[in-house]
C-alpha positions in Angstrom: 0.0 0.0 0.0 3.4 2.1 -0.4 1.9 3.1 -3.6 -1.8 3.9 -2.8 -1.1 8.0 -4.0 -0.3 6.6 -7.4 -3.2 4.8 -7.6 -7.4 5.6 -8.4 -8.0 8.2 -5.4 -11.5 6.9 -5.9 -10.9 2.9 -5.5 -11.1 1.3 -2.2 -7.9 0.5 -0.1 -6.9 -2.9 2.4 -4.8 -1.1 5.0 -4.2 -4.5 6.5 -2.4 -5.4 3.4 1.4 -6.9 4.2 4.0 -4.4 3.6 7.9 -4.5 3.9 8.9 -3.9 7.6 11.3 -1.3 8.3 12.8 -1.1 11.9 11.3 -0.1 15.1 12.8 3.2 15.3 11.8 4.1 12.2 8.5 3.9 12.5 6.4 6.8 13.1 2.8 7.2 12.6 0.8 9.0 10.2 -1.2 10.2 13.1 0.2 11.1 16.1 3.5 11.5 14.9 5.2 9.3 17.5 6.9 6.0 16.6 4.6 3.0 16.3 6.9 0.8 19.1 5.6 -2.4 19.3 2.3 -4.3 18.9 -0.4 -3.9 15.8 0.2 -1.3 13.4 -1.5 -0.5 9.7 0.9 0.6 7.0 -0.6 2.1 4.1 -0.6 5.8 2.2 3.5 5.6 2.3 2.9 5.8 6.4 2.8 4.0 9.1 -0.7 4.0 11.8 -1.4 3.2 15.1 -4.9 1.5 15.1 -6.9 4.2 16.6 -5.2 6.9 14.6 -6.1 5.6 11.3 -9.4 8.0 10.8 -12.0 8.8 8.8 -11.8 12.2 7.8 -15.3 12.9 8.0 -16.7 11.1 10.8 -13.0 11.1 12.5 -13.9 8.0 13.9 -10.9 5.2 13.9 -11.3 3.2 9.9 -11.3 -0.9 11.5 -12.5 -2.1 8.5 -10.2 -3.8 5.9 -11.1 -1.7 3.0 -11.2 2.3 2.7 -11.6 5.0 0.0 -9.5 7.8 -0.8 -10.1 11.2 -1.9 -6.5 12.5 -2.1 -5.2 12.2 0.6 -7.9 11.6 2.9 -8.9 8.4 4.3 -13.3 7.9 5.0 -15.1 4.8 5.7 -16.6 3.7 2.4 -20.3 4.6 3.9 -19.0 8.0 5.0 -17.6 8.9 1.6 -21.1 7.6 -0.1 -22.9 10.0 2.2 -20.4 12.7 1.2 -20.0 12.4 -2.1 -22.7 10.1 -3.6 -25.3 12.1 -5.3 -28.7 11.7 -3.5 -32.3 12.6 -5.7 -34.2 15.4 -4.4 -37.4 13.8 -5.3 -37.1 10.6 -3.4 -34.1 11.2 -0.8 -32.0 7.9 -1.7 -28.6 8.2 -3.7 -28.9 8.0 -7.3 -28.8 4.7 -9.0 -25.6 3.6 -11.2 -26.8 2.8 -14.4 -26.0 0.2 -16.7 -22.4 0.7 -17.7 -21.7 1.4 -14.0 -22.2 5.7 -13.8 -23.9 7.4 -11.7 -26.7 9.4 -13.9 -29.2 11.9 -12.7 -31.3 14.3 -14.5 -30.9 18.4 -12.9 -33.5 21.1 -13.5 -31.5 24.0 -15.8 -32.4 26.9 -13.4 -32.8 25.5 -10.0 -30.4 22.9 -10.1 -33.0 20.3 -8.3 -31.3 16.5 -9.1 -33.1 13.6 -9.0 -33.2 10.0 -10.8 -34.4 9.6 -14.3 -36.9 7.4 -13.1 -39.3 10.1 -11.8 -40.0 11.3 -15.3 -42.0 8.3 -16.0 -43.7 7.5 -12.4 -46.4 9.9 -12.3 -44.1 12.3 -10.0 -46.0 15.3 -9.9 -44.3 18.7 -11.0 -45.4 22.3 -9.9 -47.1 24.2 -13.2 -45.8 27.1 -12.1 -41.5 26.4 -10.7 -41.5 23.3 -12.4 -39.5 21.9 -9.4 -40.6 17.7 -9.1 -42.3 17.1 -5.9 -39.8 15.8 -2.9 -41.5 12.9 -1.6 -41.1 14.2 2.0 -43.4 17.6 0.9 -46.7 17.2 -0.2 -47.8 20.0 -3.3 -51.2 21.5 -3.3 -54.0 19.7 -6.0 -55.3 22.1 -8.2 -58.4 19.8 -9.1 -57.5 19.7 -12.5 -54.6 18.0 -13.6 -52.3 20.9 -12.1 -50.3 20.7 -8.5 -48.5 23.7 -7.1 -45.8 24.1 -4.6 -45.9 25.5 -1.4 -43.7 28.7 -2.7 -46.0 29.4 -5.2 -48.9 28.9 -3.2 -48.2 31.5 -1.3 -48.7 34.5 -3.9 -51.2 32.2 -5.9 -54.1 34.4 -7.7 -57.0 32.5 -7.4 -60.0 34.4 -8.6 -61.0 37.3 -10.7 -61.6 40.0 -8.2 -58.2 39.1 -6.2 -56.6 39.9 -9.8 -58.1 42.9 -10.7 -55.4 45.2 -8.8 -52.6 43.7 -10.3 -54.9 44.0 -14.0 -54.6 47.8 -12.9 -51.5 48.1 -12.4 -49.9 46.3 -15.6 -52.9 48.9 -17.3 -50.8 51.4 -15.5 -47.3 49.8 -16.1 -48.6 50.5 -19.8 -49.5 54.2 -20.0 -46.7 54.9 -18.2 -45.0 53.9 -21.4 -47.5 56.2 -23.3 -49.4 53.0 -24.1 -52.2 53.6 -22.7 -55.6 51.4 -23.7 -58.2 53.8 -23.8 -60.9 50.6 -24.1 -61.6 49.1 -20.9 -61.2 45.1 -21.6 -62.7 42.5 -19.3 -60.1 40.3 -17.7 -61.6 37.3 -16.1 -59.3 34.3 -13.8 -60.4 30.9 -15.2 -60.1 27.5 -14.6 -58.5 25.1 -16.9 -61.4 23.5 -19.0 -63.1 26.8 -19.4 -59.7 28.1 -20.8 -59.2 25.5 -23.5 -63.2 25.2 -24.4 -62.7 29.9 -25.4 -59.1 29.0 -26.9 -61.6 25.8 -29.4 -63.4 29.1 -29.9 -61.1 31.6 -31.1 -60.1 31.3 -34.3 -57.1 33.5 -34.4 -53.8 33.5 -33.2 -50.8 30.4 -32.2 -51.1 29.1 -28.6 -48.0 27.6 -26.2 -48.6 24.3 -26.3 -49.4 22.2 -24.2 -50.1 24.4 -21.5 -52.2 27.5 -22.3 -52.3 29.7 -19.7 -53.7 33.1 -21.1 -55.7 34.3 -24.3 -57.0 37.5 -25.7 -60.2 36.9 -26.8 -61.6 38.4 -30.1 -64.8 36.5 -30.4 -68.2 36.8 -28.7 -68.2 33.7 -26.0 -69.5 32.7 -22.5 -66.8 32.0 -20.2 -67.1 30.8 -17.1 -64.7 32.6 -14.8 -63.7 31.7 -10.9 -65.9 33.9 -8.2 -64.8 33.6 -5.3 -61.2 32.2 -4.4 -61.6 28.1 -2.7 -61.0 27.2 0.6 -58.2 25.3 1.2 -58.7 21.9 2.6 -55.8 19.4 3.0 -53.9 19.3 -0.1 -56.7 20.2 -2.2 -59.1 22.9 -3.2 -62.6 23.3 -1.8 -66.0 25.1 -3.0 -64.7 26.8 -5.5 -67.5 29.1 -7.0 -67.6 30.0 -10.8 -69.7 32.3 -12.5 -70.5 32.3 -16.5 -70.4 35.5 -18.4 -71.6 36.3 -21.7 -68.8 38.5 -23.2 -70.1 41.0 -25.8 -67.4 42.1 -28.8 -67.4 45.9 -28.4 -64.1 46.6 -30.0 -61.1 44.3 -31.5 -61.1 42.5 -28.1 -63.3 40.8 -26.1 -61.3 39.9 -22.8 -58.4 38.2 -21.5 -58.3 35.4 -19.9 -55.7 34.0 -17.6 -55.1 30.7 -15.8 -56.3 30.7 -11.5 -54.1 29.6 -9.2 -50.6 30.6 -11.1 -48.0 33.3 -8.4 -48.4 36.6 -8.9 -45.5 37.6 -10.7 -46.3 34.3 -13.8 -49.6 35.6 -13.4 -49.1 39.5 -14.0 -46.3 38.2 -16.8 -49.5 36.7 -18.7 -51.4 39.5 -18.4 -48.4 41.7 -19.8 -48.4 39.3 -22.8 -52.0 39.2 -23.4 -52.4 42.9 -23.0 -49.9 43.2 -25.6 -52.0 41.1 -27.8 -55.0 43.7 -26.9 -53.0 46.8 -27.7 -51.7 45.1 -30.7 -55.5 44.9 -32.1 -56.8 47.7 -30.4 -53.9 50.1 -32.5 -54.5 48.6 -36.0 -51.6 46.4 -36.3 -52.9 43.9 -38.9 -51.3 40.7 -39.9 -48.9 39.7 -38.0 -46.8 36.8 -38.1 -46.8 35.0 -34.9 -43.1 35.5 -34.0 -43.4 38.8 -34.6 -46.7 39.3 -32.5 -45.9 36.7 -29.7 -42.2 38.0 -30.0 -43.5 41.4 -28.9 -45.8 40.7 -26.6 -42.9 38.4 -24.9 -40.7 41.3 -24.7 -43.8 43.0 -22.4 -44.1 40.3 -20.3 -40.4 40.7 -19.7 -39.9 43.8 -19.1 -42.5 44.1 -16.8 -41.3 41.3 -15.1 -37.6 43.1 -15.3 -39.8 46.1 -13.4 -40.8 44.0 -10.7 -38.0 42.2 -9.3 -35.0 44.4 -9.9 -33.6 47.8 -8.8 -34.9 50.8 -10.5 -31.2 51.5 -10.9 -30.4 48.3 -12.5 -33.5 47.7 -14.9 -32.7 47.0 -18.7 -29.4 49.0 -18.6 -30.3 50.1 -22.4 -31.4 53.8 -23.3 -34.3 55.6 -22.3 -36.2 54.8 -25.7 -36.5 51.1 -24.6 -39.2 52.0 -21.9 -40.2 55.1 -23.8 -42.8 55.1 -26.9 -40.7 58.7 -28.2 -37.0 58.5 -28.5 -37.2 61.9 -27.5 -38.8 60.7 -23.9 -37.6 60.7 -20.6 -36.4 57.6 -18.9 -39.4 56.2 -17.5 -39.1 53.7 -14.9 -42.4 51.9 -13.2 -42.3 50.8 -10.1 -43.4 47.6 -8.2 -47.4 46.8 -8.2 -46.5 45.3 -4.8 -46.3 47.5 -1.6 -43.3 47.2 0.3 -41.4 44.9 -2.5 -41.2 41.8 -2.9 -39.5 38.7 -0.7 -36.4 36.6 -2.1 -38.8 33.8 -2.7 -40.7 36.0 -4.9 -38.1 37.5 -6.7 -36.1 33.8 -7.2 -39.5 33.0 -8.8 -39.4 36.2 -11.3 -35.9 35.5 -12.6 -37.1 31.7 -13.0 -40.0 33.4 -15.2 -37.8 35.5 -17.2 -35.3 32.2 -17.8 -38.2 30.4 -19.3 -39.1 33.7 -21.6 -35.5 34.1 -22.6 -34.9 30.6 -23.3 -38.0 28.9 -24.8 -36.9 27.0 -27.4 -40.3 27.7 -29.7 -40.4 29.4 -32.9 -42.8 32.3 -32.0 -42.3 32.5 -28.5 -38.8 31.6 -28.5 -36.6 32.8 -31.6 -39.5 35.6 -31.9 -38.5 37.0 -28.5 -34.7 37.3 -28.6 -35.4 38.9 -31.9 -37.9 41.9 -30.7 -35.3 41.8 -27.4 -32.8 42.5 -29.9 -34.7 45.3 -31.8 -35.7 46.9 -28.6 -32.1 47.2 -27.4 -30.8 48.7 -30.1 -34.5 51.0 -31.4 -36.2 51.5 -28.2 -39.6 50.3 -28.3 -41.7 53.1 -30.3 -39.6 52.4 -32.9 -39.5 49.0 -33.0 -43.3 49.0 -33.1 -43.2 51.6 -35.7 -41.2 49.2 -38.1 -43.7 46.9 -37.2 -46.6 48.8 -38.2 -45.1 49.7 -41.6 -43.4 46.6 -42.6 -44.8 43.9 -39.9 -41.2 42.8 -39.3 -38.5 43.9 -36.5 -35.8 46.5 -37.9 -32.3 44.9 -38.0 
C-alpha cells in the first residue's frame, strides 16, 4: 500500500495489506507522529498508523474495517464517503442509482439545479405548473383539481380568482401608460379554470397558442366564459367550493377579454397579463397581420420587461437607453415601479428570474426565436420604434 497515492484516489484501499517492515525506530505514525513501538500497526498511504489513529476524515472516527476509499489524501469509511460524495435525488431522498455501464446518472432542472433519478419522469411524479421543481416525496404540493399541482412557494402568492386579480390587471394597465401605451378601451379580464380556458381557446379562431399548456388568451370572439368567483378554501392538499360564474362576453371593440389561468404566483400571473395585454394593444392600435413571431415576440418582450420592473432595482433595470421604456426616442427615462407594496420577498423574486429564464430561453419558434429577436430590436430601437417598423413593414428592424 506504499503506492496507494499513485493509484485511483476513488478505488477502495486494504490497510491490513502486508507491507515490507522497516525497523522499530523508524517507524512513526501517520497520526500522532510518534513511533509505532511495538504491537499492531496499519501501513498504508506511504505511512505507518497506530490502530486508533487511522481516521476517517469525515466522521473522524478510527477506519477498522479492511477496506477504505480515498479522496486525495484523505482516508473515510466507504459509507461515510457515499454519504459525502454520492449524489442523492431530491425527489425521493436515496442516492442515485448507477446505471447500466456502472455511472452514476441523474437528471438536474437547468435553473434550480434540483437533481433527482431519471426514473421520476415516468412515475407519475407530480411537477409544480408554475417552478417546475418535481415534488420531494417528503413535501406534499397543493392539488389544483385539475390535472395541475403547485408548490408551497408558489402557493403562497397564488391568484386564485377574478376580483383578487383585478389590482394587479390595474396596475400592468398602469405599467402601460406609463410607457405612453395607454388602452383607452376598458377590456374584461376574467381568472379561469382550466377547461373553461381550452373550451374559449376551441373558440377563437385566431392567433398560435403555447402548447401544451395554455395559460392566457386574448379573446376576439363573442363567447360565454365561465370565470372563478370567489377564491376556494383550502382543505388538505386540495381545493374546496370553489365558486364560478359564466359570463356572456359582448365584442365591443377588436377584443373581447383576456383570460388567464387561477391559481398561477403573482408575478407568472401578471407576466400573462403583460403578454396578453400586448395582444389587446396590438389589435386595439391597428396592427394587422402579423406573423406569430413577430406578434408573440412582442408581446414576450412586455411580459419581460414588466417582469424586469418588478424584481429588480430601478437603478439596474434594462441598462439600455431611455427609448427602450419610452414610446418617443425623444422621452424621458421612464421607470415603473413595483405593483407590490413594500417589494417583494427573495422567494418572490427567485421565482421572477425563473420566469424571465423560461421567456428568454424557450426553445419555440414564435415564442422563443421571436423574443430574442424583438429583445434585440428593442435594445438597439427603443420600443416606439420597434413598433413603428412593425406597423409599416410587420417585421423587427435589424
Amino acid at each position: 500500500m506504499q503506492d496507494s497515492l499513485n493509484m485511483n484516489p476513488y478505488m477502495p484501499h486494504n490497510p491490513y495489506a502486508p507491507s515490507q517492515a522497516l525497523p522499530r525506530g523508524q517507524r512513526v505514525c501517520g497520526g500522532c507522529k510518534h513511533e509505532v513501538g511495538h504491537g499492531h500497526y496499519l501501513s498504508c498511504m506511504g505511512m505507518y498508523w497506530h490502530p486508533q489513529c487511522f481516521r476517517c476524515s469525515s466522521c473522524t472516527h478510527p477506519i477498522r474495517e479492511t477496506e477504505f476509499t480515498l479522496l486525495g489524501a484523505e482516508p473515510y469509511h466507504k459509507l461515510c464517503y457515499k454519504e459525502l460524495h454520492h449524489p442523492k435525488c431530491d425527489v425521493c431522498l436515496q442516492f442515485i442509482a448507477t446505471n447500466r455501464t456502472g455511472l452514476i446518472e441523474y437528471r438536474a432542472h437547468p435553473f434550480w439545479g434540483q437533481k433527482y433519478c431519471p426514473s421520476h419522469e415516468l412515475d407519475r411524479t407530480p411537477r409544480c405548473c408554475s417552478c417546475e421543481k418535481m415534488e420531494p416525496r417528503n413535501t406534499k404540493y397543493m392539488s389544483l383539481g385539475d390535472g395541475r399541482s403547485l408548490c408551497m412557494e408558489c402557493l403562497d402568492s397564488a391568484v386564485m380568482d377574478t376580483g383578487e386579480c383585478q389590482p394587479l390587471y390595474h396596475s400592468i394597465r398602469d405599467y402601460y401608460e406609463g410607457m405612453n401605451m395607454k388602452l383607452d378601451q376598458q377590456i374584461p379580464m376574467l381568472l379561469v379554470e382550466r377547461q373553461a380556458l381550452n373550451e374559449a381557446m376551441e373558440g377563437e379562431c385566431k392567433g398560435p397558442h403555447h402548447m401544451p399548456e395554455t395559460r392566457g388568451l386574448c379573446l376576439s370572439e363573442e363567447q360565454t366564459v365561465s370565470s372563478i368567483l370567489r377564491r376556494p378554501r383550502i382543505g388538505g392538499h386540495r381545493l374546496l367550493d370553489m365558486r364560478t360564474q359564466p359570463q356572456k362576453l359582448t365584442r365591443r371593440c377588436e377584443v373581447t377579454a383576456i383570460l388567464v389561468l387561477y391559481g398561477l404566483p403573482r408575478l407568472l400571473t401578471g407576466s400573462i397579463l403583460a403578454h396578453e395585454l400586448m395582444h389587446g394593444w396590438l389589435r386595439l392600435k391597428g396592427y394587422r397581420n402579423l406573423s406569430p413571431e413577430v406578434e408573440e415576440g412582442i408581446c414576450q418582450v412586455m411580459s419581460y420587461l414588466w417582469l424586469e420592473s418588478e424584481i429588480l432595482p430601478a437603478s439596474t433595470r434594462h441598462a439600455q437607453p431611455s427609448t427602450s421604456y419610452a414610446s418617443s426616442s425623444s422621452s424621458s427615462s421612464y421607470r415603473p415601479p413595483s405593483s407590490k407594496k413594500g417589494g417583494i420577498s427573495h422567494t418572490e423574486k427567485k421565482l421572477g428570474e425563473f420566469f424571465m429564464h423560461q421567456i428568454a430561453n424557450d426553445t419555440s419558434t414564435a415564442y422563443g426565436d421571436g423574443f430574442r429577436t424583438a429583445y434585440k430590436a428593442v435594445n438597439k430601437y427603443g420600443l416606439r420604434q420597434t413598433l413603428n417598423h412593425i406597423r409599416l413593414t410587420g417585421g423587427f428592424p435589424v
